[in-house]
C-alpha positions as CSV (number, residue, x, y, z in Angstrom):
1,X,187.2,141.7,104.3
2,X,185.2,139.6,106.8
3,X,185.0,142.8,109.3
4,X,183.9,144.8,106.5
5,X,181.3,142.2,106.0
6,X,179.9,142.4,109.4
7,X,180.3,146.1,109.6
8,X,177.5,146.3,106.2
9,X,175.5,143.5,108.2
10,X,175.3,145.2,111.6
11,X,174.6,148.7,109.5
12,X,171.5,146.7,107.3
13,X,170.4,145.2,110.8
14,X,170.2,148.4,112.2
15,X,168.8,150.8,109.5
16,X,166.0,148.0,108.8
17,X,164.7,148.1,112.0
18,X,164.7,152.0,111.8
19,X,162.9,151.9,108.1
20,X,160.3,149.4,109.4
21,X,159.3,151.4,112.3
22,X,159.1,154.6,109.9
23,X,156.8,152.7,107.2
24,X,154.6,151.4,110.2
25,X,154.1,154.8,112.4
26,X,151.1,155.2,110.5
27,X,149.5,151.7,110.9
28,X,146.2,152.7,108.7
29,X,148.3,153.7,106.2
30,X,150.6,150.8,106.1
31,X,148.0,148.8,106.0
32,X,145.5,150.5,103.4
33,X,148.7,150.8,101.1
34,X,149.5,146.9,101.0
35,X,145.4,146.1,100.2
36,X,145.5,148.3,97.4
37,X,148.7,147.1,95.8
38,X,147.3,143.6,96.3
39,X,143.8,144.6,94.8
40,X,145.7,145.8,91.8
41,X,148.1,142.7,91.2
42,X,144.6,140.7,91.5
43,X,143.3,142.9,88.8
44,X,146.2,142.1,86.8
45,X,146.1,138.1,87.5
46,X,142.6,138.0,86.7
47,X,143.4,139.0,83.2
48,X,145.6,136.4,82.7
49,X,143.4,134.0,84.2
50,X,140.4,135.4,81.4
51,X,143.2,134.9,78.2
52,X,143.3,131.2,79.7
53,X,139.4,130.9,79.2
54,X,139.8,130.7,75.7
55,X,143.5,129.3,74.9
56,X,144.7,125.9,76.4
57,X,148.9,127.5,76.8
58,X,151.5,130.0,76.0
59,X,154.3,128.8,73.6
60,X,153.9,125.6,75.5
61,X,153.2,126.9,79.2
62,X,149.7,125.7,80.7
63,X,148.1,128.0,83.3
64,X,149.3,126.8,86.5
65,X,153.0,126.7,84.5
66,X,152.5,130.7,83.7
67,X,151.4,131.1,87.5
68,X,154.4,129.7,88.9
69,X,156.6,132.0,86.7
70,X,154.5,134.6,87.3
71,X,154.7,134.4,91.1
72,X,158.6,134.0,90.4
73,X,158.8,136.9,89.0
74,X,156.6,139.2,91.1
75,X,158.4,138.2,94.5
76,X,161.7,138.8,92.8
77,X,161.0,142.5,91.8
78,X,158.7,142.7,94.8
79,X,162.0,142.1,96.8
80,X,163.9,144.8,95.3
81,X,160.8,146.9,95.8
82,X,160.8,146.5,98.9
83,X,164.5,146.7,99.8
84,X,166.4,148.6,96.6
85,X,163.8,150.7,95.0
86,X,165.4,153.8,96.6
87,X,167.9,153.7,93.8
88,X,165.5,155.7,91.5
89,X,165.4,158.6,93.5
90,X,169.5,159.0,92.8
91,X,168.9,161.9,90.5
92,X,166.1,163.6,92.8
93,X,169.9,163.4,95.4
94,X,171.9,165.1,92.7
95,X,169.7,167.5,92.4
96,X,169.3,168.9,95.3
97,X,172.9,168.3,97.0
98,X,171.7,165.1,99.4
99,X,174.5,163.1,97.8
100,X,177.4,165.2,98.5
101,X,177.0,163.7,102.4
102,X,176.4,160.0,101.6
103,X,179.5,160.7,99.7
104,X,181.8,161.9,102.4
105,X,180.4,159.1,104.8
106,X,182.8,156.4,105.4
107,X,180.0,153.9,103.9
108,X,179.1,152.6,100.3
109,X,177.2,155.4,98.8
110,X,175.4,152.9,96.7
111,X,174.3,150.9,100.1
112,X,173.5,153.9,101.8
113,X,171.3,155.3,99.6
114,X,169.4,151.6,99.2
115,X,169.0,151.4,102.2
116,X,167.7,155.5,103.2
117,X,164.0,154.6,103.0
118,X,161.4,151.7,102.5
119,X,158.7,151.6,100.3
120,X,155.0,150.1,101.8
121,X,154.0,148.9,98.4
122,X,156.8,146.6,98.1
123,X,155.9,144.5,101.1
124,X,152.3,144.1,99.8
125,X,153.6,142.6,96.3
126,X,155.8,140.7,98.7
127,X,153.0,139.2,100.6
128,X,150.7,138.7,97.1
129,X,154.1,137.0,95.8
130,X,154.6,134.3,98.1
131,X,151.4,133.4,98.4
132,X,150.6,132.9,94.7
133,X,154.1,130.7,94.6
134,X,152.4,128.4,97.5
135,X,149.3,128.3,95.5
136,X,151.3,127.8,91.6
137,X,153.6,125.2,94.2
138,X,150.2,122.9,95.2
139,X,148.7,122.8,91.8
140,X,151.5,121.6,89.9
141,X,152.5,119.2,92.8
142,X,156.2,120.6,93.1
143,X,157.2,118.7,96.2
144,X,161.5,119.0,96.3
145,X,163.7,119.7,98.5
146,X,165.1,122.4,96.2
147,X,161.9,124.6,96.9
148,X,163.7,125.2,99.9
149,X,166.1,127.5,97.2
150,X,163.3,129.7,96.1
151,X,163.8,132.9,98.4
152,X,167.4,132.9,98.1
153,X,166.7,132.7,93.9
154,X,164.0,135.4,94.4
155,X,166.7,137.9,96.1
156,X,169.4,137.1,93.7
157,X,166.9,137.6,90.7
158,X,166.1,141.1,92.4
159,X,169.9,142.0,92.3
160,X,169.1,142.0,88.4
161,X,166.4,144.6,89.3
162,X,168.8,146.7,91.3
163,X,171.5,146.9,88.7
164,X,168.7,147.9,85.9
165,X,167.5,150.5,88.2
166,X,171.5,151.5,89.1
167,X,172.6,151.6,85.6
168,X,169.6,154.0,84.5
169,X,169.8,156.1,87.8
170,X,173.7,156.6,86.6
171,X,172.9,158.4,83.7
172,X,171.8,161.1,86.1
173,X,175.4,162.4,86.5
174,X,175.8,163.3,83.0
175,X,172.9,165.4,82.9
176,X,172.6,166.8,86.5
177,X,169.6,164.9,87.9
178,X,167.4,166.7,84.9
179,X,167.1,163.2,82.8
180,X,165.5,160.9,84.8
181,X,164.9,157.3,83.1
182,X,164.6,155.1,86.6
183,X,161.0,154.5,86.2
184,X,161.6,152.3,83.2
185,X,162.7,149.9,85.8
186,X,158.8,149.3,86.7
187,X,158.0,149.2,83.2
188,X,160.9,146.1,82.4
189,X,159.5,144.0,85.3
190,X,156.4,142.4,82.7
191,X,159.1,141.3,80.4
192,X,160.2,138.9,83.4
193,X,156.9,137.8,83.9
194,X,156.4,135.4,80.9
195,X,158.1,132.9,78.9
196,X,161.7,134.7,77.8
197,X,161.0,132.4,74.0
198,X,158.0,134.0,73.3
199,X,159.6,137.5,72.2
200,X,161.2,136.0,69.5
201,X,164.9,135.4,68.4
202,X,166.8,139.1,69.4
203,X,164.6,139.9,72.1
204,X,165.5,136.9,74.0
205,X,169.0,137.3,73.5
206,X,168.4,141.0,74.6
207,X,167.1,139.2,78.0
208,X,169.4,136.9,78.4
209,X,172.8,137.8,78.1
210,X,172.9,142.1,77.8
211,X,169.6,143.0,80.1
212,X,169.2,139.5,82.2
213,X,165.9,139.4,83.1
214,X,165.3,135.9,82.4
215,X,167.5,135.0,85.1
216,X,164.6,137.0,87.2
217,X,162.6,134.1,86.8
218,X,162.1,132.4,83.5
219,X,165.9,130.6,83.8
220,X,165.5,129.4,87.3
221,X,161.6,128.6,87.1
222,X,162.4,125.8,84.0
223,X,164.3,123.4,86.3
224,X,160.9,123.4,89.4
225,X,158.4,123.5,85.8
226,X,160.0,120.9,84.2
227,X,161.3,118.7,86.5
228,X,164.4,117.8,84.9
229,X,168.4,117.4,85.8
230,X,168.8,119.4,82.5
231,X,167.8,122.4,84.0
232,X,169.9,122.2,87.6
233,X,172.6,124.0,86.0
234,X,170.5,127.1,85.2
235,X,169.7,127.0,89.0
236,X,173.1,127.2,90.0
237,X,174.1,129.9,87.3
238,X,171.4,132.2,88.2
239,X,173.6,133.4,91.2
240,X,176.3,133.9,89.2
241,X,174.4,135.9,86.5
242,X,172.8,138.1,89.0
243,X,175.9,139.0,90.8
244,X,177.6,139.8,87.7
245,X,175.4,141.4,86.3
246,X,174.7,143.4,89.8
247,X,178.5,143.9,90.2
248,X,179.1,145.3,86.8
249,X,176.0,148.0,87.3
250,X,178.4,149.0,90.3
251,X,181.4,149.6,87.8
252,X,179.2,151.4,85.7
253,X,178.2,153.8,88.7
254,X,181.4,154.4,90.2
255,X,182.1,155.6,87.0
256,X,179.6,157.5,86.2
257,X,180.2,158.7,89.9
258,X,183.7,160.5,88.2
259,X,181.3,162.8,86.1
260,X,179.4,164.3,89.2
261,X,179.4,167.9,89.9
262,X,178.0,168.9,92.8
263,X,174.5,171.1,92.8
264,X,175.1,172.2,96.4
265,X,172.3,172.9,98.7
């Protein structure tokens, strides 16, 4: 178990370095794609900041409340962008034969095809991310040692990304690659972006216990927001939520895996 462990550690280590170099060989472009992904999340912040102009909160959440969970949620799926968004090209591999050879490679197919490329635009959210946390961090004076959690809660929240995006790239075995839902993943992420209770009764169940993507950032954000003991144990149970949940999307693939029939090349 613990070799196996360090075997997946040394292969991340090593096919990081080689997906970095690969996004940066082209510097301008790199560069040009994180400014324009950054422009856009500006444009998209600047419309929450105009609905603030007129209204005081949201269901109870002030402004620099919503831009804490905001920020939450942005690094969280800007971490799975950047790292696990490779799982929506699954049925483009079924499709044209590619999985056949991650199959027969003595490696999870699942981490294998994760980690096969790296998207730029990922590291640009990334970057727009962490620094609106800082910024949500100063303004509503959040000074605990518990901040020193938030990037491990961000990559656990993005495991509940990953397992969407596994669970709907899945489907793809029963149809051949020819139904494609993975881009709903993208679509899901603004449902983690604001207060879980303001969807109403069902919803919020819907995104809590069957599709967890309050655990993305809503769950977690409540104990920093808040400041209260009340909320340490939704701190602690996001891990636990996220790996489930994350672990379960795995059962769900390896069988769906069963239903594969090979396209060839």
């Amino acid at each position: 178990m613990i070799s196996s462990i360090k075997h997946y550690i040394f292969m991340f280590h090593l096919m990081f370095k080689m997906n970095l170099k690969s996004v940066a060989i082209y510097n301008s472009d790199f560069i040009f794609g994180i400014v324009s992904i950054v422009i856009k999340l500006i444009s998209k912040l600047l419309l929450i900041l105009i609905i603030y102009s007129f209204i005081d909160n949201i269901a109870g959440w002030g402004l620099n409340q919503l831009l804490f969970l905001y920020s939450f949620s942005t690094t969280s799926y800007a971490v799975w962008h950047c790292f696990f968004i490779n799982t929506i090209t699954i049925p483009t591999y079924i499709r044209n034969g590619t999985l056949d050879v991650l199959l027969l490679r003595p490696i999870g197919s699942v981490f294998q095809i994760m980690m096969d490329g790296f998207d730029e635009d990922g590291w640009g959210e990334l970057f727009f991310g962490i620094v609106l946390s800082i910024v949500a961090i100063v303004r509503l004076k959040i000074f605990s040692p518990f901040l020193l959690l938030l990037p491990l809660l961000w990559c656990f929240g993005s495991l509940i990304f990953a397992g969407i995006s596994l669970i709907l790239a899945s489907f793809a075995f029963f149809t051949k690659g020819y139904s494609d839902f993975t881009d709903i993943t993208m679509e899901l992420q603004d449902f983690g972006k604001y207060p879980t209770n303001i969807y109403g009764k069902y919803l919020s169940i819907f995104l809590t216990f069957l599709m967890p993507l309050g655990f993305t950032a809503f769950y977690p954000s409540l104990f920093y927001i808040e400041s209260s003991m009340n909320h340490m144990l939704l701190v602690f149970a996001t891990p636990v939520v996220c790996i489930l949940f994350f672990g379960l999307s795995c059962l769900f693939w390896k069988f769906s895996l069963r239903f594969y029939s090979s396209a060839g090349n």
